[in-house]
C-alpha positions as CSV (number, residue, x, y, z in Angstrom):
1,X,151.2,219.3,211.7
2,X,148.6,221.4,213.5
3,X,146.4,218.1,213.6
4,X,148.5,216.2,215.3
5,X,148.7,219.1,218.3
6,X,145.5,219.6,218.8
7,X,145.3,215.5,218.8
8,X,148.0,215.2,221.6
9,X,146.4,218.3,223.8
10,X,143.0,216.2,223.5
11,X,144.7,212.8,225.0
12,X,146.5,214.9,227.8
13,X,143.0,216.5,228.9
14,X,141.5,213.4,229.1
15,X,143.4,212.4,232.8
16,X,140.9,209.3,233.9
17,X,139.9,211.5,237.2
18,X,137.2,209.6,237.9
19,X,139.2,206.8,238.2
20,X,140.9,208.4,240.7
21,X,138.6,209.5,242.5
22,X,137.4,206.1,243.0
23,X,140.7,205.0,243.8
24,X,140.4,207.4,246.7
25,X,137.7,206.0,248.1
26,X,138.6,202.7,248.2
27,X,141.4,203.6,250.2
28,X,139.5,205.5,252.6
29,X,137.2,202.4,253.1
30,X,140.1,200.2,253.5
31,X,141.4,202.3,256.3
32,X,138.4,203.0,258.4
33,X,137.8,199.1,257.9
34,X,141.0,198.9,259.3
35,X,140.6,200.9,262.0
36,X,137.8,199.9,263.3
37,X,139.0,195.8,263.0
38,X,138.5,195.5,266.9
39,X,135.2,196.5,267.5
40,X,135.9,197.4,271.0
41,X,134.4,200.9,270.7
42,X,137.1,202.6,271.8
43,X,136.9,202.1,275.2
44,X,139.6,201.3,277.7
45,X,139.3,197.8,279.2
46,X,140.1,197.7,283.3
47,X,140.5,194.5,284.5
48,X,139.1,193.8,288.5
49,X,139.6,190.3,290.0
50,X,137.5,189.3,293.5
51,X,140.2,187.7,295.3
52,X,143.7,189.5,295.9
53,X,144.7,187.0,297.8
54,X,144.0,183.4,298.6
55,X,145.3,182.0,301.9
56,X,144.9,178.2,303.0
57,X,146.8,178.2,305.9
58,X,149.2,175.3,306.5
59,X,148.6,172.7,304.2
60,X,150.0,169.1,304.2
61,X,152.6,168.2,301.1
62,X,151.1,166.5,298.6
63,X,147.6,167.7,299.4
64,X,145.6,169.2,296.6
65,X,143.4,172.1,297.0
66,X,142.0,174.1,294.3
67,X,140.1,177.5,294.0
68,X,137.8,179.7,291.6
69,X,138.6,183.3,291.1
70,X,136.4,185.5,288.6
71,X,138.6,188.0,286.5
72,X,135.5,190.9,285.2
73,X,136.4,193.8,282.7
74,X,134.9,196.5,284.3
75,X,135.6,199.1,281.5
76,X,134.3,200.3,278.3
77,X,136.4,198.3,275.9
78,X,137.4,194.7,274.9
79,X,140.3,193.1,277.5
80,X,142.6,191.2,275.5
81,X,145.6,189.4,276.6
82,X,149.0,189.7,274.9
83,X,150.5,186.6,276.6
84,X,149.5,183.6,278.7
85,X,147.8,184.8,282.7
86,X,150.2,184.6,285.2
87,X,149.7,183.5,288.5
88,X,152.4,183.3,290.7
89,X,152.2,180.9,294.2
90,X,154.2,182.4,296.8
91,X,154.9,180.3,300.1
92,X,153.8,181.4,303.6
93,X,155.8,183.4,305.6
């Protein structure tokens, strides 16, 4: 009887820690991986564009005209956009 005590104290000390711990450190990896899934640096992105405003003056209807603007990120971390750019085309006063 005594043998078979010591024989189930032996299999309860043998817990498979390092198992564990490597357990442990695959989720660690896992989440700074995660975390760092942008690449952006941290930085915060500020978005400048060179033309407020764009004013043709009176144009004939059915008259194209076109125009460049140039949108720049001028801060420390990647701009993204969650939807599509919107520009909106408002009529003269």
């Amino acid at each position: 009887m005594s043998k078979k005590k010591h024989k189930r104290q032996k299999d309860r000390k043998s817990f498979p820690w390092p198992l564990v711990a490597f357990g442990g450190v695959l989720l660690i990896l896992a989440a700074d991986l995660f975390a760092n899934q942008g690449g952006d640096g941290g930085g915060t992105p500020s978005i400048t564009v060179d033309q407020q405003k764009i004013d043709y003056g009176d144009v004939k209807f059915n008259t194209n005209k076109s125009f460049a603007i140039k949108v720049t990120n001028m801060g420390s971390g990647t701009l993204r956009s969650k939807e599509e750019p919107y520009i909106e085309v408002v009529e003269g006063c």
